[in-house]
C-alpha positions as CSV (number, residue, x, y, z in Angstrom):
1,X,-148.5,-40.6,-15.4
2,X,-147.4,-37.2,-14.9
3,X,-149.8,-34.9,-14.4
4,X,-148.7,-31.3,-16.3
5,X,-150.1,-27.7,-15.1
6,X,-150.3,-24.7,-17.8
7,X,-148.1,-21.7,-17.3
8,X,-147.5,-18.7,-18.4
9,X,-144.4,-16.8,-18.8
10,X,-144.2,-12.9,-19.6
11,X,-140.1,-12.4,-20.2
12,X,-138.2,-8.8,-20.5
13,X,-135.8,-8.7,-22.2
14,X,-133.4,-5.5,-22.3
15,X,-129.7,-4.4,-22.8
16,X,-127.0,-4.9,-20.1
17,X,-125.9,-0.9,-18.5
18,X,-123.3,0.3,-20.5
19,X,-124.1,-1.0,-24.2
20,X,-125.5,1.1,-26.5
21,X,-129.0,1.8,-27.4
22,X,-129.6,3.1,-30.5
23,X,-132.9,2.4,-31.1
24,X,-133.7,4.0,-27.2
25,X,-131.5,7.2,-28.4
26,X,-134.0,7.3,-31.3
27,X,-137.0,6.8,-29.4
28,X,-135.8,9.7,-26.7
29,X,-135.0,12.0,-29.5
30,X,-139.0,11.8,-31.0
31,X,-140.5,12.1,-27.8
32,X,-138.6,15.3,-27.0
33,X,-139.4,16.2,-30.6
34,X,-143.2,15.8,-29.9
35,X,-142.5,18.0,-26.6
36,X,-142.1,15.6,-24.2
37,X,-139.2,17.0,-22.9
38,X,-139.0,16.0,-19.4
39,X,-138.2,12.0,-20.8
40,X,-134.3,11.1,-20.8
41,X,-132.8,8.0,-20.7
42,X,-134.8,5.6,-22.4
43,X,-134.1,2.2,-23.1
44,X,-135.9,-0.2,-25.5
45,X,-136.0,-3.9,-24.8
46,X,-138.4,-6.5,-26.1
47,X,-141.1,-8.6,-24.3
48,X,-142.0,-12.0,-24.5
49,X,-145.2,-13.8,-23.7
50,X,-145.7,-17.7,-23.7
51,X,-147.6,-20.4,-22.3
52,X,-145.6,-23.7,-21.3
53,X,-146.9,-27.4,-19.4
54,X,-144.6,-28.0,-16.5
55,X,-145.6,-30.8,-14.2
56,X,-144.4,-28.1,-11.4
57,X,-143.7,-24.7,-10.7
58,X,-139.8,-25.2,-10.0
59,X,-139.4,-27.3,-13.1
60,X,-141.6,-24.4,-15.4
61,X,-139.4,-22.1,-13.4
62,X,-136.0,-24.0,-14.7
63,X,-137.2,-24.3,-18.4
64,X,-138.2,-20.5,-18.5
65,X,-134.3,-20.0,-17.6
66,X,-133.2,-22.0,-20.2
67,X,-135.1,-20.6,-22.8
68,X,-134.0,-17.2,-21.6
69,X,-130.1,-18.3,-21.6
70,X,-130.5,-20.3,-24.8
71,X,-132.1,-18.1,-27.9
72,X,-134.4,-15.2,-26.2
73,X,-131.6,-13.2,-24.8
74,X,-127.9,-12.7,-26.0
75,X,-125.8,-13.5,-22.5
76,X,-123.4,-11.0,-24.0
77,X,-125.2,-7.4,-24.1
78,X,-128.9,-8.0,-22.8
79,X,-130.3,-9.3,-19.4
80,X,-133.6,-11.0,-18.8
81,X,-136.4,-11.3,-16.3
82,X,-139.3,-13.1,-16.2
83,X,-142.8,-13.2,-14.6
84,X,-144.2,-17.1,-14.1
85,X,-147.7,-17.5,-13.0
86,X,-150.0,-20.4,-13.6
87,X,-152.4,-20.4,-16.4
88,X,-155.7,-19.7,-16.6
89,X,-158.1,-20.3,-19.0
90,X,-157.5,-18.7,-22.1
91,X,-156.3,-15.3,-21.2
């Protein structure tokens, strides 16, 4: 019998350079608008946190990938990243 560890995964999410970013041009726009005018450049992406079981770290490591390649980010515009640490507790 396998024996399976807890992970968890923190994945970022954001566009590829060169694609548009509306929603970051919006979010520059307000903060200059509130005063902050020394922000340019902003970006907005999207994170994702989630625990998996993995009897290892390289097969977690592999399935976190997959996930990533398969529905969490689009290949086409945005990029991804992940953080993988081993779980613990309930935190």
């Amino acid at each position: 019998m396998t024996t399976m560890t807890a992970w968890k995964a923190r994945v970022y999410v954001t566009l590829k350079h060169g694609v548009l970013d509306p929603q970051g041009r919006a979010v520059e726009n307000a903060l200059k608008v509130l005063g902050f005018d020394e922000v340019g450049d902003v970006r907005v992406g999207k994170y994702v946190e989630l625990g998996l079981a993995a009897p290892d770290r390289e097969t977690a490591l592999a399935r976190v990938e997959e996930m990533c390649r398969r529905l969490l980010a689009n290949p086409v515009i945005e990029q991804s990243r992940f953080d993988l640490t081993e779980a613990q507790g309930d935190s």
